[in-house]
C-alpha positions in Angstrom: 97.9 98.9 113.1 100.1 98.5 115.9 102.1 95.6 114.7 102.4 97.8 111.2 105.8 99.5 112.1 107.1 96.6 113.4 106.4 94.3 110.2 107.9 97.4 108.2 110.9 97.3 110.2 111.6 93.8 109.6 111.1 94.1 105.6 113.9 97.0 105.6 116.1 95.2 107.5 116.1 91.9 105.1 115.7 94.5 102.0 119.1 96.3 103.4 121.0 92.9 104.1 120.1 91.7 100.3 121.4 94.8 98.9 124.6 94.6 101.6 124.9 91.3 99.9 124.5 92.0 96.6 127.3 94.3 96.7 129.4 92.1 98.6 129.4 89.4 95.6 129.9 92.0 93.2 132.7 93.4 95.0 134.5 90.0 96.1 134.5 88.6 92.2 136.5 91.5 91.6 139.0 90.1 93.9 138.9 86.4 93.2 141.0 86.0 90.5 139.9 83.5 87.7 142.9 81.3 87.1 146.5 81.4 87.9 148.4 85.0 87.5 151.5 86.1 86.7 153.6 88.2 88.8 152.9 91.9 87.3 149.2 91.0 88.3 149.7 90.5 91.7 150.1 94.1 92.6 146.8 95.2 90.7 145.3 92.0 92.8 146.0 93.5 95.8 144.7 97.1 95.3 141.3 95.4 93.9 141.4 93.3 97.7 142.2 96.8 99.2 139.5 98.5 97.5 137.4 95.8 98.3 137.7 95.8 102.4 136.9 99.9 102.4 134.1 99.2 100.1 133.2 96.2 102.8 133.2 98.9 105.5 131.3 101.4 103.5 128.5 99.0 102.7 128.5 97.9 106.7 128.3 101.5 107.6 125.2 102.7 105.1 123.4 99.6 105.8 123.4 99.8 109.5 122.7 103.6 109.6 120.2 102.7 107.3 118.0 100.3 109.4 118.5 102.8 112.4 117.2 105.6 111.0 114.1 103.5 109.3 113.6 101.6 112.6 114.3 105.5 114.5 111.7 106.6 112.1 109.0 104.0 111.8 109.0 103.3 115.7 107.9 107.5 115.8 105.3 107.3 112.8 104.2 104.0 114.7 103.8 106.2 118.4 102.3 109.1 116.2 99.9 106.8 115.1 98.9 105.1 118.3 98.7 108.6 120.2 96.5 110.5 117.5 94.3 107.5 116.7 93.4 107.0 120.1 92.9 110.8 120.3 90.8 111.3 117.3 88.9 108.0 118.7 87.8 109.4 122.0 87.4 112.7 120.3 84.6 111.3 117.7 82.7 109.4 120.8 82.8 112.9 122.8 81.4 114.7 119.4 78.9 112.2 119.1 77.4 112.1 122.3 77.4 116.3 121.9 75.4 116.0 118.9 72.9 114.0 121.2 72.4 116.0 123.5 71.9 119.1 120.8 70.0 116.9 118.9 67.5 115.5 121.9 67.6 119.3 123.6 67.5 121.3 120.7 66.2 119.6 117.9 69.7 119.6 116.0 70.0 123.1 115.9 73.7 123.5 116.4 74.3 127.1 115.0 72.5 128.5 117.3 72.8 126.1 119.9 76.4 125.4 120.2 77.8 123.2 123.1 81.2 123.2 123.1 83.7 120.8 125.3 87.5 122.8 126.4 90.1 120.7 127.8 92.5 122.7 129.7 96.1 122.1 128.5 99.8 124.0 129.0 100.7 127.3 127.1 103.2 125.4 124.6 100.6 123.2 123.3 97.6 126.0 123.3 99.9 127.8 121.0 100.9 124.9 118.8 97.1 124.0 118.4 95.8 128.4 117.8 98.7 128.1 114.7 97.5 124.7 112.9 93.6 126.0 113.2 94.2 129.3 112.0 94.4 127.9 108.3 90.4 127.1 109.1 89.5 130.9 109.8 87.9 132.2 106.7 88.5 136.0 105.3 91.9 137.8 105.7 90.4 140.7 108.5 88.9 137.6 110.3 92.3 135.8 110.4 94.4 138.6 110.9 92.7 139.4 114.5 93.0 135.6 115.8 96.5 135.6 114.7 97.0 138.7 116.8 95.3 137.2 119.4 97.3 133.4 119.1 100.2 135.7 119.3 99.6 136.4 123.1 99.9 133.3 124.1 101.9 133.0 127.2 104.4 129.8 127.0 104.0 129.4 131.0 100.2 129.9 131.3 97.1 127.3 131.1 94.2 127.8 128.7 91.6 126.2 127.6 91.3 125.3 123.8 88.2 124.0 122.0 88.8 119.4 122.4 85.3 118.7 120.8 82.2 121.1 119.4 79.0 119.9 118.1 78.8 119.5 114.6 77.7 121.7 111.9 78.1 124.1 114.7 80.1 127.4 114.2 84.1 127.3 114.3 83.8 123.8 115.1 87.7 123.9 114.9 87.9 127.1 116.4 91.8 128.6 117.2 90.4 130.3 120.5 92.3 129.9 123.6 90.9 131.0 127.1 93.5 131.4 129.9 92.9 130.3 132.9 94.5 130.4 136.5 94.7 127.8 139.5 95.4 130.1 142.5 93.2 133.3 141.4 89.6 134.0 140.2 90.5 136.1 136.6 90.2 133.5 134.2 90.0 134.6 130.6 85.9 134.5 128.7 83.0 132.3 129.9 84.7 129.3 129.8 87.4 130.6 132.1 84.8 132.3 134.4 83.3 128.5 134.6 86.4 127.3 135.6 86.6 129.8 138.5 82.9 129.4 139.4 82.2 125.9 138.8 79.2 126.6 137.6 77.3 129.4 135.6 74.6 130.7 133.8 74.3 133.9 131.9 70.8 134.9 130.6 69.7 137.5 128.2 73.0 139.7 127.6 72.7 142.7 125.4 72.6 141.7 121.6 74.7 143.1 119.1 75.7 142.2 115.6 79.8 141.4 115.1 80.3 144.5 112.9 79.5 147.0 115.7 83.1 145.7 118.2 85.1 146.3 115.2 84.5 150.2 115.0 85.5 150.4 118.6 89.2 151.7 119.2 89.0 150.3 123.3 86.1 149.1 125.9 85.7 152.8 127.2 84.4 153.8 123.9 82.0 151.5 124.3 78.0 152.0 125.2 76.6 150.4 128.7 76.0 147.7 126.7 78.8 146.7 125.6 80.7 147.1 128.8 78.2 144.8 130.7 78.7 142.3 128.0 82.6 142.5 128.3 82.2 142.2 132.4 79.5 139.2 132.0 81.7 137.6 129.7 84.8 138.3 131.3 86.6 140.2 128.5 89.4 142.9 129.4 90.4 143.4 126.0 88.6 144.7 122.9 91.2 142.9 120.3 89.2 139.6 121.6 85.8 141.3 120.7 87.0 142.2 117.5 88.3 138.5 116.6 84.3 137.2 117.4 82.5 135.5 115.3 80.0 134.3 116.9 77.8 136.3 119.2 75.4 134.6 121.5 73.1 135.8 124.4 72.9 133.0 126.9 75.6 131.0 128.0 75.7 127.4 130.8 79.1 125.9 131.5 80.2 123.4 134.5 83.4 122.5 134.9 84.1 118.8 133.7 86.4 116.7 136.2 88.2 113.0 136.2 87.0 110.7 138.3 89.5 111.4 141.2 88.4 115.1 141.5 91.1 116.5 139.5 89.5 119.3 136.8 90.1 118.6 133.6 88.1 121.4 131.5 84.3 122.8 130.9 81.3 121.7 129.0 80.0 125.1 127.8 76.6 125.8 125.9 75.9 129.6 124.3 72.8 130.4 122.4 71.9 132.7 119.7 68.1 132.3 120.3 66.1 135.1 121.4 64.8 133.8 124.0 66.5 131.8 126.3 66.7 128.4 126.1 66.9 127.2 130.0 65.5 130.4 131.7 64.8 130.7 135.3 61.3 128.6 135.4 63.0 125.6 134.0 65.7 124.8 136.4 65.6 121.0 135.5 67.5 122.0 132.5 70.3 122.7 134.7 70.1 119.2 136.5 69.8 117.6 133.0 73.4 119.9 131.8 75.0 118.6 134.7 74.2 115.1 134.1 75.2 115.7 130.7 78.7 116.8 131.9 79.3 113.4 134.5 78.4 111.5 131.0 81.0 112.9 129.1 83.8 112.9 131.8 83.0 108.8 131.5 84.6 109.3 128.0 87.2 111.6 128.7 91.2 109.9 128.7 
C-alpha cells in the first residue's frame, strides 16, 4: 500500500508526456511543409509555426500542472491512507482485546456491560469527530439534543471522545464529548471525574428510565434522586441528561497513561445490571480492571 501513490504517480507522469507528445507531432506536421512552396505560402507557413510555439507552451503548461496536482494529490490520498489505516489498525486490536475482557468478565454481555476506552484529544478535533458521528444517532428528538450538545464544543478546551467501545455494545460510535481540565478538578461526566480522580467507582445510583430527564425543564426541578445522580456523575447541565441514551447504575474508570507517565485517556466500565457487578466484597475485580487498563496502554500509539 505504501508504494501505491508512488507507482500511480509514475503512470501519470508517462500517460501526461505521451499525450504532450502526441500533440507535439500533430502540431509540428502542421508546420513542416510537404515539398517546396511558393512565395504567397510562406506567410500562411509562418502563422502555422507561430501557432505552433503558443500551442508548444500551452501543452508544457497543462502537462506540468497536471503531474503537480496528481503528484500534490496522490502524495495526500497516500498520507490519508497511511495515517487512518494505522488508526483503524490499532483501533481493531484495542476493540478486540475489549471484547475479551467483556467476554471473559461478563460472559459477552456488552449492552449491559459496556466498557468503553476515551482518548483525550483538542477541542478542534472533538468537534470534527461529535459532527461525522452524529449521522449514527437514530430518531430526529435523539439527534436533535446531541447536536445541541456538539454545538458547545469549545475550540480551546480538551475532551475526551469515545477511541474504542466494545462491540454490540450501545452507541458503539457514540458523538459524546466529555471536557476535561489539566489545572482544576471540574471535569465534565464519569469519564472526566476519572480523569480528575484517577481512579473511581460508583455503586448502585438511583435508577431511572431515559424518558423521565426529558420532562424536566432544569436540575432543580428534579427529585433527590436525580440530583444525586447528576452530582455522582458529575453533570451540571440537564440538556446532557436529556441527550442519554443509555442509563447505567454502576460505573469503574482509571485513567489510562503512555509509558512515560503522560495521561493519555480512561478505560471506563458502566452497567445496567441490577446488581452490581464488582461490589465492595470483591475488590479483586478492581486489581483485575486495573490490569486490564496497563494491557491496553501496551496497544495504545
Amino acid at each position: 500500500m505504501r508504494r501505491t501513490p508512488w507507482v500511480l504517480f509514475a503512470l501519470s507522469a508517462v500517460a501526461a508526456a505521451v499525450i504532450a507528445f502526441f500533440n507535439f507531432a500533430k502540431s509540428y506536421n502542421a508546420c513542416v511543409p510537404d515539398g517546396p512552396e511558393s512565395a504567397s505560402q510562406v506567410p500562411a507557413r509562418c502563422a502555422a509555426l507561430k501557432d505552433y510555439e503558443q500551442h508548444l507552451v500551452s501543452i508544457s503548461r497543462v502537462a506540468t500542472g497536471g503531474i503537480f496536482v496528481a503528484s500534490l494529490m496522490l502524495v495526500v490520498v497516500g498520507t490519508a491512507d497511511r495515517i487512518y489505516g494505522g488508526y483503524a489498525f490499532r483501533r481493531s486490536k484495542v476493540q478486540a482485546m475489549l471484547d475479551q475482557v467483556v467476554q471473559a468478565q461478563f460472559k459477552g454481555k456488552a449492552k449491559r456491560h459496556r466498557l468503553t476506552l476515551y482518548k483525550e484529544v483538542g477541542g478542534i478535533k472533538a468537534l470534527i469527530i461529535a459532527y461525522l458521528r452524529l449521522r449514527h444517532v437514530e430518531g430526529a428528538d435523539d439527534r436533535a439534543f446531541k447536536r445541541t450538545l456538539v454545538r458547545r464544543i469549545r475550540l480551546t478546551g480538551r475532551y475526551l471522545f469515545v477511541y474504542a467501545r466494545s462491540s454490540r455494545a450501545v452507541n458503539e460510535k457514540s458523538c459524546t464529548v466529555w471536557q476535561v481540565f489539566r489545572d482544576k478538578a471540574e471535569s465534565h461526566g464519569v469519564a472526566g471525574r476519572v480523569w480528575d480522580e484517577d481512579f473511581v467507582v460508583l455503586r448502585d445510583l438511583p435508577r431511572f428510565r431515559l424518558g423521565d430527564f426529558r420532562k424536566l425543564r432544569s436540575l432543580d426541578d428534579g427529585d433527590d434522586d436525580v440530583r444525586k445522580y447528576a452530582d455522582e456523575a458529575r453533570v451540571g447541565d440537564v440538556a446532557v441528561l436529556w441527550a442519554r441514551q443509555h442509563h447505567a447504575f454502576h460505573f469503574m474508570g482509571t485513567v489510562i497513561e503512555r509509558a512515560n507517565g503522560k495521561r493519555w485517556g480512561v478505560l471506563l466500565l458502566d452497567s445496567m445490571q441490577e446488581q452490581c457487578p464488582f461490589p465492595q466484597s470483591k475488590k479483586h475485580i478492581e486489581v483485575e480492571f486495573r490490569s486490564y487498563a496497563k494491557m491496553v496502554s501496551i496497544l495504545l500509539p
